[in-house]
C-alpha positions in Angstrom: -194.0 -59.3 124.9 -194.8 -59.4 121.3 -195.9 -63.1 121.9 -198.8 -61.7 123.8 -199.8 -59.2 121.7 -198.0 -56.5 123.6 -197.4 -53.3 121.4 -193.8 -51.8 121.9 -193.4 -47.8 122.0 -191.2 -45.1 122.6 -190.6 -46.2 126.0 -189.5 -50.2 125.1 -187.4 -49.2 122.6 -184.5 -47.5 124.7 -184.1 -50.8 126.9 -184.4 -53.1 123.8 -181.2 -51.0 122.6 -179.3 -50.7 125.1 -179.3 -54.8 125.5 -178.3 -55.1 121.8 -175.3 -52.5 122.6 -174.2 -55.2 125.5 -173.5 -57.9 122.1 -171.4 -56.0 119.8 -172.0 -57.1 116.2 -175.8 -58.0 117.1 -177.5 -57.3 113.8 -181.1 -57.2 116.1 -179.4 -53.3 116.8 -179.9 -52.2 113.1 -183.2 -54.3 112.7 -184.9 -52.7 115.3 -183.2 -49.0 114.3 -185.3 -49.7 111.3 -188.3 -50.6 113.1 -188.1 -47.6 115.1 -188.2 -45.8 111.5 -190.7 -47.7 110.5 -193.4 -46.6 113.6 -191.4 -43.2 113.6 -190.8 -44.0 117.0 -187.2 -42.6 116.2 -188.3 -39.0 116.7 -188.4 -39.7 120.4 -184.9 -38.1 122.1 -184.7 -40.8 124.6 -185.0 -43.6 121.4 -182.4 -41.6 119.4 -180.0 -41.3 122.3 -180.3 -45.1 122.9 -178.9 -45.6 119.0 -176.5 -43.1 119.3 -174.7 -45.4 122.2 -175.6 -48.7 120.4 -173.4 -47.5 117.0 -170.8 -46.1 119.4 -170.5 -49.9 121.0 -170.5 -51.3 117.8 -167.8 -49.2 116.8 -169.9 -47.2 113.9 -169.0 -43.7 115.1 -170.0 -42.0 111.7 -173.3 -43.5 111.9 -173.6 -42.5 115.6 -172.9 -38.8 114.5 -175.5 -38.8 111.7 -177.8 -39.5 113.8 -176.5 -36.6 116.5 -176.0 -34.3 114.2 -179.6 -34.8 112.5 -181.4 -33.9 115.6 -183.1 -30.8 116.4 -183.3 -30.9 120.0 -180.1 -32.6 122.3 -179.7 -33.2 126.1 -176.8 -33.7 127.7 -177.4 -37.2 127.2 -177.0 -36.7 123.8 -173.9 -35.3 124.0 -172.3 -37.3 126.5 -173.0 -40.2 124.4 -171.0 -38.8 121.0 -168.2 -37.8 123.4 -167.7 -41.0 125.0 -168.2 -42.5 121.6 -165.5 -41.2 120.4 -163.1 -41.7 123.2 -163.9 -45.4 123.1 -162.7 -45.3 119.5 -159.5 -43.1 120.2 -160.7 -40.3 118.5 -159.7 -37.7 121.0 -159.3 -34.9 119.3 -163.2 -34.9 117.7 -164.4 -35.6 121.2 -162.4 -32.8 122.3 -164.0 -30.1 119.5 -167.5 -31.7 120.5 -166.9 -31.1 123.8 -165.8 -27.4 123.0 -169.1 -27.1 121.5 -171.3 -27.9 124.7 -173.2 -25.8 126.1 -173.5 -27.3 129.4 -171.7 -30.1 130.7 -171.7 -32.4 134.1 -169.1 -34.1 135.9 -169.5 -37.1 133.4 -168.6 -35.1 130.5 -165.3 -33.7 132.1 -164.6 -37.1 133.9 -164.6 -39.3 130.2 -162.5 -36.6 128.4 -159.7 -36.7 131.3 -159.9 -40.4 130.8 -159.4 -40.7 127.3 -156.3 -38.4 127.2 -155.1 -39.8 130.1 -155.4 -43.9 129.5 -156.5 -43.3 125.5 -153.8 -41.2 124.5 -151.4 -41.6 127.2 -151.3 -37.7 127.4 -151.8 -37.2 131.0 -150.5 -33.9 130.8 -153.7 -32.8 128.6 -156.0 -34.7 131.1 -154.2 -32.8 134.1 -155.2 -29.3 132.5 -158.9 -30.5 132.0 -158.6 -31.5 135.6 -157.4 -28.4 136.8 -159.7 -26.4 134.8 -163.2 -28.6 136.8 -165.7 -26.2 138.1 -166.1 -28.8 140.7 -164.2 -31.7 140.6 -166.1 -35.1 141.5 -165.1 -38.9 142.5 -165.3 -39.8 139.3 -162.5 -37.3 137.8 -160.1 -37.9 140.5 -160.0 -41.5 140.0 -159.7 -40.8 135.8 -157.2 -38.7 136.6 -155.2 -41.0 139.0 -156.0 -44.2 136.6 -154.5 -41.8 134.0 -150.8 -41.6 136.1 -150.8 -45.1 137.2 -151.8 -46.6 133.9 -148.6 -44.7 132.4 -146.4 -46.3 136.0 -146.2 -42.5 137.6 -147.0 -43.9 140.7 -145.7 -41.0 143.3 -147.7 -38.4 141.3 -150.6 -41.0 141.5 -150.2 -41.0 144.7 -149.8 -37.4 145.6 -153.5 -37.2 144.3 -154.5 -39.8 146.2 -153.4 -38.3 149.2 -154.9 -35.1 148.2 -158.5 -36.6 147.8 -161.3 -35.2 149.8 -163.4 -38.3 149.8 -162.3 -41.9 148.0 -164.4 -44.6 147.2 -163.0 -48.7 146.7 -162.1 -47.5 143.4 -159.7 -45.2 144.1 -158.1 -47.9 146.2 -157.9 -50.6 143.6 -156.9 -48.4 141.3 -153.8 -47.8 143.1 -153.1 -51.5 144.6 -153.3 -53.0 140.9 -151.4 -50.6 139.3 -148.2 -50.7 142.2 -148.4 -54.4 141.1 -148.2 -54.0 137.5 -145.4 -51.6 138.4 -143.1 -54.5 140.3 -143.9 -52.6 143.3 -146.0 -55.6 145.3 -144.6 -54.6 148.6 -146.7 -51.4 148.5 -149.8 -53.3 147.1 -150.2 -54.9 150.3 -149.2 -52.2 152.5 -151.9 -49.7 150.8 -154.5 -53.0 151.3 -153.8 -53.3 154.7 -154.1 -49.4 155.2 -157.9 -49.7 152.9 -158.4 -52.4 155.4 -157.8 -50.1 158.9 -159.5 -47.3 157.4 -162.7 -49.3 157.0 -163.2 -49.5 153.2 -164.7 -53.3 152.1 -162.2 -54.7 149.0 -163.8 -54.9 146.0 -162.5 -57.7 143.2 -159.6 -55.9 141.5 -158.5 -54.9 145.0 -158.8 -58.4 146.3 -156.9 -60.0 143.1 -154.7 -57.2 143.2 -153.2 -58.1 146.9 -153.8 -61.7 146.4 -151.0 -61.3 143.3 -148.7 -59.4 145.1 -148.4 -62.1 148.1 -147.6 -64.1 145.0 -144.9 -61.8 143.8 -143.6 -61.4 147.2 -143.4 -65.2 148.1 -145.9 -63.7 151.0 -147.5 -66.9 152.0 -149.0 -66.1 155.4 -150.4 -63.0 153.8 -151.9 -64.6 151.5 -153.8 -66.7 153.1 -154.7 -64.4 156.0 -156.6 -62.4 152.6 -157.9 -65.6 151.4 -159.7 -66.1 155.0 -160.2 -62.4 154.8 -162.5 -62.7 151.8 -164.2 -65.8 152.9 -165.2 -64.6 156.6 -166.7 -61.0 155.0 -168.2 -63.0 152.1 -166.7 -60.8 149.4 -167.1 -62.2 146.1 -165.0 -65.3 145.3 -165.6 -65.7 141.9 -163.5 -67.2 139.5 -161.3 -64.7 138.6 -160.2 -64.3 142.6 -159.9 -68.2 142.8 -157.6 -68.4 140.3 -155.3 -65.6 141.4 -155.4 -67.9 144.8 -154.4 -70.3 142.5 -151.9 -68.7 141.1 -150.7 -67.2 144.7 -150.6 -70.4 146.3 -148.1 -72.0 143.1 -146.0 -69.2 143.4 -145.3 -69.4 146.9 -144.3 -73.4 146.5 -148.2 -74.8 148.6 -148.9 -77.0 145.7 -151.5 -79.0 148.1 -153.2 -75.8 148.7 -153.5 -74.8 145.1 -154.6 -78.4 144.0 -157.1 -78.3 146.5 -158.5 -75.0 145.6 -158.4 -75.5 141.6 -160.3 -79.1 142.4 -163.4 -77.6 144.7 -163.7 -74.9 142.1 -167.3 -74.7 140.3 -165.9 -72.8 137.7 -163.3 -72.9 135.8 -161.6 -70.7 133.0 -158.9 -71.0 131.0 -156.9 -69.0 132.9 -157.3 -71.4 135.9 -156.3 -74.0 134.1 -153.1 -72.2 132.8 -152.3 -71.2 136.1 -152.1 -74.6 137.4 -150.0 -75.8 134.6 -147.4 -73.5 134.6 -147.1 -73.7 138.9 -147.0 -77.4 138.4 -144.2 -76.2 135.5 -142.7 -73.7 137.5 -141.8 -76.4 140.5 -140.8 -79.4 139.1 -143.4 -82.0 138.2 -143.6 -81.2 134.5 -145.1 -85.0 134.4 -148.3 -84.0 136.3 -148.0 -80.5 134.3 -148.6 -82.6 131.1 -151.5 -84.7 132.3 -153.5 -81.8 133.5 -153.0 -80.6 130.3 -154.4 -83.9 128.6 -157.5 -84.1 131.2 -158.0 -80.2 129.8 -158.1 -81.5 126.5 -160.5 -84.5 127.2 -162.8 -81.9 128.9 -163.0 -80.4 126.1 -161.6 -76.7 127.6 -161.3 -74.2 124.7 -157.0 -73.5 125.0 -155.2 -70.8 124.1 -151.5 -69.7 123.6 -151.0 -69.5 127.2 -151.8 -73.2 127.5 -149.5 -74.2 124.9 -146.6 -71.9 126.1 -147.1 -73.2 129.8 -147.0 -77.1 129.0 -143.9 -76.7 126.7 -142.1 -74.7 129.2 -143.4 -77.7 132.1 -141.8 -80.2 129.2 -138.5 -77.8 128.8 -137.9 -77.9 132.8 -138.6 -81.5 133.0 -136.6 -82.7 130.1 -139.5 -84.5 128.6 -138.3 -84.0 124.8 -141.0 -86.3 122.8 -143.9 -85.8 124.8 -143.2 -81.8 123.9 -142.5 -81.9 120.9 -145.6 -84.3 120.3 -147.7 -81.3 121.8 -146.4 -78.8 119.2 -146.7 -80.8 116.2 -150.6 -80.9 117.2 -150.8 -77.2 117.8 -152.1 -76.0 114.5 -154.4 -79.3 114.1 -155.5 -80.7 117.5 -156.1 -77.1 119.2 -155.9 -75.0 116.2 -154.1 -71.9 117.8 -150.6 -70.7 115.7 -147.6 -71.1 116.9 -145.8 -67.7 118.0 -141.9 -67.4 118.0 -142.4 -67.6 121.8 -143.5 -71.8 121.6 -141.1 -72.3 118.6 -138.5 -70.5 121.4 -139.9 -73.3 124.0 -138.9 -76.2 121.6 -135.8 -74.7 120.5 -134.9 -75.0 124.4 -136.5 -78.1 124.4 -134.1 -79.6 121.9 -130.9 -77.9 123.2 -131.1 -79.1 126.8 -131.1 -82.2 125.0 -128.0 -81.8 123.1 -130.5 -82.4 120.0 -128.6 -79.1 118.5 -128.8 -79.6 115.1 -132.8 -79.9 115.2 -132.9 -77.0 117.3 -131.6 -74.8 114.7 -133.5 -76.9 111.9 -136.7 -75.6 114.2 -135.2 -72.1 114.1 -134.6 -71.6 110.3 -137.8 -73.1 109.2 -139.9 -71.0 111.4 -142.9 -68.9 109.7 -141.8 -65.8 111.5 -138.1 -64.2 112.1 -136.3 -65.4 114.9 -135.7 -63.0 117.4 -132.1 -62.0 119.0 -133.3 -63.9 122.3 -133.8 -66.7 120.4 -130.5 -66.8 118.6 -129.0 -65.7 121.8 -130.4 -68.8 124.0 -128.8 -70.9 121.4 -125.2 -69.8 121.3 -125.9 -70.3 125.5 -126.7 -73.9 124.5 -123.9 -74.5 122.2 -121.6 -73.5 124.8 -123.1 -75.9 127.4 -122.9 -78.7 124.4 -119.5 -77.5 123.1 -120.5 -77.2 119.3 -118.2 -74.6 117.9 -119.9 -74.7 114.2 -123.4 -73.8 115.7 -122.3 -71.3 118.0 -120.5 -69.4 115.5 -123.7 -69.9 113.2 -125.6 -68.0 115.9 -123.1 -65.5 116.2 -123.4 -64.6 112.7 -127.7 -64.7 112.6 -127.1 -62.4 115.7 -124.6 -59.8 113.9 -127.3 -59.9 111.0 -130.2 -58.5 113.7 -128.0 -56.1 115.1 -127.7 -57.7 118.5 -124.0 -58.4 118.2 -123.0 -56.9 121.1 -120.3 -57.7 123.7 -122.3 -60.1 125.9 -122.2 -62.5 122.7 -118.8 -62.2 122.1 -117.2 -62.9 125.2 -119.7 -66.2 124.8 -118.1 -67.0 121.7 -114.9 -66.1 123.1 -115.5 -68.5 126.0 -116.7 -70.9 124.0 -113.7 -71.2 121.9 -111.5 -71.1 125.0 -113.4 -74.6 126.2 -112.0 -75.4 123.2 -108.4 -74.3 123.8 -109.1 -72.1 120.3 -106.7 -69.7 121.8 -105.6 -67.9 118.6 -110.2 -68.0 117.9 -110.1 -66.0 121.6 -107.2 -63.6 120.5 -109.2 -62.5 117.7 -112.1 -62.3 119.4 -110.8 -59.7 122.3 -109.0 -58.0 119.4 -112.0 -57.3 117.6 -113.7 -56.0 120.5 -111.4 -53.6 121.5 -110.8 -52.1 118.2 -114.3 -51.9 118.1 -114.1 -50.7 121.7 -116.9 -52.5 122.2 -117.3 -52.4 126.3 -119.2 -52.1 129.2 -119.0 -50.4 132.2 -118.1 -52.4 134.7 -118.0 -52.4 138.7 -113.8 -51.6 140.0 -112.8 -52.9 142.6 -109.0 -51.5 144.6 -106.5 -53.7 146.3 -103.4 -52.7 147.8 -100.1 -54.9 147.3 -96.7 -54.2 149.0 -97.4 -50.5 148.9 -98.7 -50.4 145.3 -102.9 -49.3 144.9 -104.5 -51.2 141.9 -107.8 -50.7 140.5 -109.5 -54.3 139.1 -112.5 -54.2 136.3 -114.2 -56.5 134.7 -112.1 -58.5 132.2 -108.9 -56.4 133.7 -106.0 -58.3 135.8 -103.3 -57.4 137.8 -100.9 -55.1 136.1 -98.3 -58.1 136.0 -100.9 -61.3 135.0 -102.1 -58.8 132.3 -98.4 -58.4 130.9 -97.8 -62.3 131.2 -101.0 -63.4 129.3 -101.0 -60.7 126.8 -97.5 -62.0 125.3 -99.3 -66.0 125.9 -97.0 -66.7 128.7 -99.3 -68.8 130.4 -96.8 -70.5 132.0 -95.5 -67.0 134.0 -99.0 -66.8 134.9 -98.9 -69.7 137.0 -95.8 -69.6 138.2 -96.9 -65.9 139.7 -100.0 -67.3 140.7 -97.4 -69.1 142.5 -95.5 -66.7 144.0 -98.6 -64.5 145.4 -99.9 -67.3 147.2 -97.5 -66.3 149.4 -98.0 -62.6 149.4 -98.9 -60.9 153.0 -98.5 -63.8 155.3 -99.3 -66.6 153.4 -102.9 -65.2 152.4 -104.0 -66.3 148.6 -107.1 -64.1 148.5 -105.1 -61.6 146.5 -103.4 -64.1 143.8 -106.8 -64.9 143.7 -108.6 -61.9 142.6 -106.0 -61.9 140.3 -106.4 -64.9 138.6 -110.1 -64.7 138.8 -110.0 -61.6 136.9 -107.5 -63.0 134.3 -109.8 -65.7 133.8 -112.7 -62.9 133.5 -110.9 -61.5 131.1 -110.9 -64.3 128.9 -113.7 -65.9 129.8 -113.1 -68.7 131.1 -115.9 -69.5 133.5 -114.8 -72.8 134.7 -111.6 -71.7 135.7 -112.5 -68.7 137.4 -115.4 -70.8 139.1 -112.6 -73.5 140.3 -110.5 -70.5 142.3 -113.9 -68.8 143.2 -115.6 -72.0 145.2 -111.9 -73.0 146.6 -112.3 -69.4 148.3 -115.9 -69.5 149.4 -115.3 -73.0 150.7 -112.3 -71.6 152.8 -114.4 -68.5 153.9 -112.1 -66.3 152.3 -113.9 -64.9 149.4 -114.4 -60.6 149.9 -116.2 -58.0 147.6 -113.8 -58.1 144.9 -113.9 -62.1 143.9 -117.8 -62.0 144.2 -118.4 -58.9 142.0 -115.6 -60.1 139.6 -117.3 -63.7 139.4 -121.1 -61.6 139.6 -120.1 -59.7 136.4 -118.5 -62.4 134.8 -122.0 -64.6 135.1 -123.7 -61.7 133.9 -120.8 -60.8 130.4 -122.1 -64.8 129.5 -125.7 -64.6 130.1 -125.7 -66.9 133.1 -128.5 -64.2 134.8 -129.4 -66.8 137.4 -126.3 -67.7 138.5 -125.2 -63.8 138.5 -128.7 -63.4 141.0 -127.9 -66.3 143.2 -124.2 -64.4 143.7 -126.3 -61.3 144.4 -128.2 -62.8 147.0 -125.0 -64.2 148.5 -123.5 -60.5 148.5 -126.4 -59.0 150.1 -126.9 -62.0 153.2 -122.9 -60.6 154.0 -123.3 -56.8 153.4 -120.9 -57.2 150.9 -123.8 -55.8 147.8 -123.1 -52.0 146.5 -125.7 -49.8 145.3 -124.3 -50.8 141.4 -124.7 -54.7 142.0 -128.4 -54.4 143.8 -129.7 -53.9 140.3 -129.3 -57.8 140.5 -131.5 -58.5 143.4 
């Protein structure tokens, strides 16, 4: 414009301004607030309203106000500007005493003060009084307000207002759909899409990603791609953002051909699809191909961030490829420049202990820039059990009593641990401590009935008799009773071996208990009591996965209570 001789006025300025305001830090902002000085063009109230919302973007509040408060006529544009100026920076409770101060205000100015005390401040209480007080509430204020539950995971009173709306637009639904997803609640995700869907509303993007990651979450494969044709047949915007969640969806529902396929035709690519596809490839086995993709991101030249490093080092954790990881953190800092954070040191610590490289692991651990966390400490002692290394587990034992996170869980580990190593005065001491320290959890009881006699079973509790035997060390009464209720009821063992399983529970022995536990499921004879003994038992040592699978098990026989679905 100025390159053919163009003049600017009152009426170029505003457009100029708000296109600086879309690159934050632009210093062309202040150079052209000067100009407007400079040709007093700055007089003009559309001009001045225009560099009121350019400071807000930048962040420069106080110079935004200067410039509101140094004007002698406002519209509502002026103060709509301020008030969302200040809600963008957190500053409710200024935006709130400027908009006490209005003296007329639209459904904007109501709609971006119910948003900031409801996603801003988290105080959806205040938001739900402004709400309440609307003249006339419009689209815009229901959807703050329900953004404002379902950002804080209140999802039924979300929902009641959703219900409650007189008219809804695509937002309203995506609002809802993304947020039941954040919320682990996927199944209702796709439910609420399918009901958008019948009730004639197009999907927009976050509606679309939303549904396409909760057919990930679910494992809902057909779903998935019935959306995925979905969008392509109505020709709703496939841009990179819903390709990769495809991507994502397609890895997480074990279609690695589809999810290749789709990451290769892709004209686009961000970092995100990239990470996606390394940590699927990860995630199922073929940590190998994991690893090159990540090379053939490198060669591209693909800017990488902690996500890429955390997903290769996990694909090199699951695949046992030790040097090629650790050759991939030692070039971190250098190669990609991006800091390690304790989550990648806690991806080579795993790294090194699934490889019985112990000593290294807990070199990696004490030389770390930040301090190790409990989980950390915690997934060792798990790996010095599986390796048998008394020295280190107790080491981790002690780092874990310094954080505060000694709590039962770790010693019935240790406990176990020194049992492996038939330690048994180490394990005496250990259950000693505990109970003078009554350190317990509440566990799930269980009730059997022998010759006439009721007897509750816990957690780490036995059979009235077993319990007497092994507290005086008479391990050899305990087997010959073991023994002689074998026989009990007919020649049924499933009773002797409750018992014994929850003697072994007790001590934690996991192997043994396991032995009794997979004789009995291979005979078809296991009930509630042996899988809820060996469930908890899984759980007391940190074995989560092997506690799940049990779940599972429980739940295909209708043998799960309401306590033990908190596994599933």
């Amino acid at each position: 414009m100025r390159r053919n001789g163009v003049p600017t006025d009152s009426y170029t300025y505003p457009f100029v301004l708000k296109a600086c305001g879309s690159m934050p830090g632009s210093k062309e902002g202040v150079a052209i607030h000067g100009e407007t000085l400079k040709l007093g063009a700055d007089v003009d109230l559309f001009v001045r309203n225009a560099l009121i919302s350019l400071y807000c973007r930048f962040g420069d509040v106080a110079q935004a106000r200067c410039l509101f408060d140094g004007f002698c006529t406002k519209d509502l544009v002026s103060w709509n500007s301020m008030i969302a100026g200040y809600v963008s920076c957190g500053d409710i409770l200024q935006a709130r005493a400027l908009f006490d101060e209005m003296p007329v205000r639209d459904a904007f100015s109501w709609a971006v003060l119910i948003d900031g005390y409801g996603k801003k401040l988290g105080d959806v209480g205040r938001a739900r009084e402004l709400f309440d007080e609307m003249p006339d509430r419009d689209l815009v204020c229901w959807n703050s307000m329900i953004d404002g539950y379902a950002s804080l995971g209140e999802m039924d009173t979300a929902r009641e207002l959703f219900e409650a709306m007189p008219e809804r637009n695509v937002i309203s639904w995506s609002i809802l759909i993304d947020n039941y997803v954040q919320f682990g609640e996927p199944g209702e995700a796709l439910r609420l899409f399918q009901q958008m869907l019948l009730e004639g509303m197009k999907p927009d993007k976050v509606s679309a990603v939303g549904v396409i990651t909760a057919c990930g979450r679910l494992g809902a494969l057909d779903q998935g791609h019935w959306v995925h044709s979905f969008l392509k047949k109505n020709k709703i915007m496939c841009d990179v953002v819903v390709q990769t969640a495809l991507v994502d969806m397609y890895m997480k529902c074990g279609r690695l051909d589809l999810a290749r396929r789709l990451f290769e035709s892709m004209t686009e690519r961000s970092v995100a699809s990239w990470n996606v596809m390394i940590v699927g490839l990860g995630n199922n086995g073929h940590g190998t191909e994991a690893v090159e993709l990540f090379y053939l991101m490198e060669q591209e030249g693909v800017l990488m961030d902690d996500l890429t490093l955390l997903g290769v080092l996990t694909a090199c954790t699951h695949a046992g490829l030790v040097d090629k990881g650790l050759s991939i953190f030692d070039r971190m800092m250098i190669g990609c420049r991006i800091a390690p954070k304790v989550e990648h040191y806690g991806c080579v610590v795993d790294l090194l202990s699934r490889a019985g490289r112990l000593h290294e692991a807990r070199d990696i651990i004490e030389a770390m820039p930040m301090k190790p966390t409990s989980t950390l400490w915690g997934s060792f002692l798990a790996a010095c059990r599986t390796h048998r290394s008394v020295d280190l587990a107790e080491l981790s034992v002690k780092r874990l009593a310094e954080l505060g996170a000694d709590d039962s869980g770790v010693y019935v580990l240790m406990s176990n641990i020194y049992a492996n190593e038939g330690m048994w005065d180490h394990v005496s001491r250990i259950r000693r401590f505990m109970s003078e320290s009554r350190m317990k959890k509440v566990s799930g009881r269980s009730v059997i009935e022998v010759d006439g006699g009721v007897y509750e079973f816990v957690n780490g509790d036995t059979h009235p008799l077993v319990k007497a035997y092994s507290k005086n060390g008479f391990w050899e009464r305990d087997q010959e009773l073991y023994g002689k209720m074998m026989n009990l009821e007919g020649g049924s063992d499933i009773i002797a071996s409750n018992c014994m399983i929850n003697l072994y529970s007790s001590l934690g022995m996991v192997r043994e208990a396991k032995l009794i536990f997979d004789e009995l499921r291979k005979n078809h004879q296991a009930d509630g009591v042996a899988y809820s003994t060996m469930m908890y038992l899984y759980k007391s040592m940190g074995m989560l996965n092997e506690a799940t699978n049990l779940a599972l098990e429980m739940q295909r026989s209708n043998l799960l209570t309401d306590c033990e679905k908190d596994f599933t």
